[in-house]
N, C-alpha and C positions, 0 to 999 in steps of 0.2 A: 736500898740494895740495888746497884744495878743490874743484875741478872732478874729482878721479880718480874720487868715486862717480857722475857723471854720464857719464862716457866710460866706463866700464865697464859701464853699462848700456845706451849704445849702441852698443857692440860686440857685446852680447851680445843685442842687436834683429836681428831676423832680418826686412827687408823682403820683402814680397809680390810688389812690382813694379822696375820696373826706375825709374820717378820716384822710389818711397822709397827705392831704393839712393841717388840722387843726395841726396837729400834727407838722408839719414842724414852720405854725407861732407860735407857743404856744412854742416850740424851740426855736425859733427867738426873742420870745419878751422876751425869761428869759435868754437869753445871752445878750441880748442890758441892762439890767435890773439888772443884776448883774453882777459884774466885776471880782467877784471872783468866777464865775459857776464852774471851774474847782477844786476847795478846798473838800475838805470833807467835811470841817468843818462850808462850809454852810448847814446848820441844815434844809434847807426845802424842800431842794434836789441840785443835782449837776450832770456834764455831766460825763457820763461814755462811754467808748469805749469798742466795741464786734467785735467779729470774724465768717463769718460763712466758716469754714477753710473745703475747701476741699483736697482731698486725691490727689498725685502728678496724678495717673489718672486722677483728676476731676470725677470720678463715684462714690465718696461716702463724706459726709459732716460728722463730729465730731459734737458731743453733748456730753453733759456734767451733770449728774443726781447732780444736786448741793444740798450737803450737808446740807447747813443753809435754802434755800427755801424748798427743796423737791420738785423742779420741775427739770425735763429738757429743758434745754438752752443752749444756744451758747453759747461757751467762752467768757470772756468781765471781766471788771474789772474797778475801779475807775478811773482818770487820776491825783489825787493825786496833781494839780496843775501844771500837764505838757500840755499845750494847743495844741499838736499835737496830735490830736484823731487817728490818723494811728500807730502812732511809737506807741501810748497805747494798740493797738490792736493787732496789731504784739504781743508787749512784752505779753500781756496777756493772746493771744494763746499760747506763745512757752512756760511762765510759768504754765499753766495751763491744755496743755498736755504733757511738754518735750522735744517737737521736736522743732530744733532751726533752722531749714531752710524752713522758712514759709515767701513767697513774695506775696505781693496785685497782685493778678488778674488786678483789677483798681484801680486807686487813689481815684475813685469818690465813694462819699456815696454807700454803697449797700441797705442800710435798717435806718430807725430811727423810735424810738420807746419812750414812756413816760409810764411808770408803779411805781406804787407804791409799793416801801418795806418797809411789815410792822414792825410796834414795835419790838425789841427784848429788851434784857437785855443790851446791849450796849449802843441802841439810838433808838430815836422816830423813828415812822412813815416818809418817806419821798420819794422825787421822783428821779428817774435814769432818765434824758435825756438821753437817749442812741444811740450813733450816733454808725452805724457798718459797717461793709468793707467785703469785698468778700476777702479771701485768700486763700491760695494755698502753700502744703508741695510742696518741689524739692526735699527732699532727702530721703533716706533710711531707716529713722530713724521708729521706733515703739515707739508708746505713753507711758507715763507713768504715771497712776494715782498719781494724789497728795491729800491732804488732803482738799481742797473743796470740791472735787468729789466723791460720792459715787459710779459712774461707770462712765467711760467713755466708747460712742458706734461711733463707723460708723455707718449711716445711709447711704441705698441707694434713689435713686431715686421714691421708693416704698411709695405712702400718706398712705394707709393701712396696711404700719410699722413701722413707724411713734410711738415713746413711748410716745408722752404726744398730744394733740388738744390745747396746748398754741397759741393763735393766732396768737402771732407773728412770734414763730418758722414754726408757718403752711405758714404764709406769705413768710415767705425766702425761705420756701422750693419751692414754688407753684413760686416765682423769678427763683430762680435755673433752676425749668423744664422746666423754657421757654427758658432759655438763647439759 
């Protein structure tokens, strides 16, 4: 079954609060629920993987001023119907800022999140399950913005520099400071 490596690793996600508990079954019951969670072209939503990629110091975290939202956010992207939420996160940080030497900190869940993106001219209304992972540049490399992003930032450590009060980026960040 390819969904068993994503239930097994949120099973073994251990929420903070008592929203991620919810958040984690309501994950749970629409992967056991659909078989095809990882497709696009399920129309009511589908699982996407994100990054929240820090700098080979670890003193700074990548945001991403997203183009079609107008919000900032962590790297992430579709999984297009590849059911290894890691290898999509990887991929979508290295395509979404350039840099291609980017390895998991952990394997394990860092973050899971359910948000709705609204209507556009392409497609309805629908939901991102978004499972996301802690990573880490190793090499050398300088970002490059692409056509998603209206800017891409390093963020420091800093909550009162922080460009957007998205909850859930405030949530990773508020993970991050404790590690």
């Amino acid at each position: 079954m390819h969904r068993t490596k994503l239930i097994q690793l949120l099973h073994a996600y251990i929420p903070q609060t008592a929203q991620q508990d919810l958040c984690k079954d309501e994950m749970l019951a629409f992967i056991h629920a659909h078989p095809d969670c990882f497709e696009r072209s399920l129309t009511i939503g589908h699982i996407t993987a994100s990054a929240w990629l820090l700098s080979k110091d670890a003193s700074k975290a990548l945001l991403m001023h997203h183009t079609k939202l107008n919000k900032w956010l962590q790297l992430g992207g579709h999984c297009d119907g590849e059911s290894d939420v890691l290898a999509v996160a990887i991929k979508e940080a290295q395509e979404e800022s350039g840099v291609m030497n980017i390895v998991p900190v952990h394997t394990e869940i860092f973050d899971i999140d359910i948000h709705l993106i609204p209507e556009n001219n392409r497609e309805k209304a629908h939901y991102h399950y978004d499972v996301r992972f802690l990573l880490q540049v190793i090499g050398d490399e300088q970002v490059i913005q692409n056509s998603e992003a209206k800017e891409l930032r390093w963020i420091g450590k800093n909550v009162k520099a922080l460009p957007t009060q998205e909850e859930s980026v405030v949530r990773m960040l508020d993970k991050w400071l404790t590690m």
